[in-house]
C-alpha positions in Angstrom: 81.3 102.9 98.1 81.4 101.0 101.3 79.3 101.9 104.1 82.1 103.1 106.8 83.7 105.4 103.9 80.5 107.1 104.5 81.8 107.4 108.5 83.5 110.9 109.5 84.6 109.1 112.3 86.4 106.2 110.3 87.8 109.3 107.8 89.5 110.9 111.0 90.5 107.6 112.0 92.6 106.6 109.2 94.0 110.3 109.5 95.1 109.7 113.3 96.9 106.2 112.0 98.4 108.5 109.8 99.7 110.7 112.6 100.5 108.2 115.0 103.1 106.9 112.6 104.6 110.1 111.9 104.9 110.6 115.8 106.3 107.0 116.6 109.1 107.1 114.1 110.6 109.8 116.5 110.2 107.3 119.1 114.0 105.8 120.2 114.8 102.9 118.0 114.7 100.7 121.7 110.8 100.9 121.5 110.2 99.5 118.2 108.9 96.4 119.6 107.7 98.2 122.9 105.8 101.2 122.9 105.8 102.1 118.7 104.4 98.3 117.9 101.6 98.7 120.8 100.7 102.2 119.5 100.5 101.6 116.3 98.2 98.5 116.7 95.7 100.2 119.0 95.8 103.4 116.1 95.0 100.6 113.4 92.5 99.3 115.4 90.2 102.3 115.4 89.4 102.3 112.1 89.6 98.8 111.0 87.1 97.7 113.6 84.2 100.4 112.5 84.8 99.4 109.2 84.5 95.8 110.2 81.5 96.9 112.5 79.8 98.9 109.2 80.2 95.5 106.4 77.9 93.3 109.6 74.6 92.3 109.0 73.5 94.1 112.5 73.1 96.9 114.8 74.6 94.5 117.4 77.2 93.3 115.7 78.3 96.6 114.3 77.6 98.3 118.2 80.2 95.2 118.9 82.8 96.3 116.9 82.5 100.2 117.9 82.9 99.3 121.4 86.4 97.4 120.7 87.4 100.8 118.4 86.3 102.6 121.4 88.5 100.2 123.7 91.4 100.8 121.2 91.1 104.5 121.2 91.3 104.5 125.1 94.5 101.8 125.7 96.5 104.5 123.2 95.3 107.3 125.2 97.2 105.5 128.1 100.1 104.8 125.6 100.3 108.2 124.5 100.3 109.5 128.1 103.3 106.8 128.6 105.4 108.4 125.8 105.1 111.8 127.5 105.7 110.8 130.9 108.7 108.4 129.7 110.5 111.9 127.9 109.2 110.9 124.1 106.3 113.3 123.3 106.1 117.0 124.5 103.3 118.7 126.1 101.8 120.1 122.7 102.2 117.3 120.8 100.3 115.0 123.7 98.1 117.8 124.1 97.0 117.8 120.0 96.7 114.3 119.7 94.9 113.6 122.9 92.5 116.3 121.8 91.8 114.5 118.5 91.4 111.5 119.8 88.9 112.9 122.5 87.2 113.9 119.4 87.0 110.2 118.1 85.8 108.8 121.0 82.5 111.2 121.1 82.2 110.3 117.8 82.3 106.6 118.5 80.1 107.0 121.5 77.2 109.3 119.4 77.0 106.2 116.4 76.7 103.6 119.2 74.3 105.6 120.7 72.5 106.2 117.4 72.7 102.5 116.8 70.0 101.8 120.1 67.6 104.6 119.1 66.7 103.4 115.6 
């Protein structure tokens, strides 16, 4: 097994892709190369940069790569706060996902911070 399977924070990453794309096919056919594209990048990022982060040969590196996951997690925060304002995602729906993905970012924030101590 690879090292960020081990990650509960790349586990619920590949789950929020997941719901990101369930959430951006509802998204009106004009924003396919607009809002659904950007989303889903950022989304894909999260997990694909701790798992590149996790196969590096240091804490550095690895603390690198968190920090652009982190980054990631953030600019679809704004692009999720977009699609609500713009008349795309209801309150709840917002509401849930910005809820998860406040959940990611801690997460990403306590394994750099465990990264320093050791």
């Amino acid at each position: 097994m690879r090292p960020h399977h081990k990650l509960d924070v790349w586990r619920k990453g590949i789950d929020f892709v997941a719901e990101i794309y369930n959430i951006t096919r509802k998204l009106p056919k004009d924003e396919t190369f607009g809002l659904v594209s950007q989303m889903r990048r950022a989304a894909i990022s999260i997990p694909s940069n701790i798992a590149e982060g996790a196969g590096r040969n240091s804490k550095k590196e690895f603390n690198n790569f968190l920090s652009i996951a982190l980054g990631s997690a953030l600019e679809l925060e704004t692009q999720l706060i977009i699609s609500e304002k713009l008349g795309y995602l209801d309150d709840k729906v917002l509401n849930n996902m910005l809820e998860c993905l406040n959940n990611i970012c801690k997460m990403l924030i306590g394994l750099r911070k465990s990264l320093r101590v050791k």
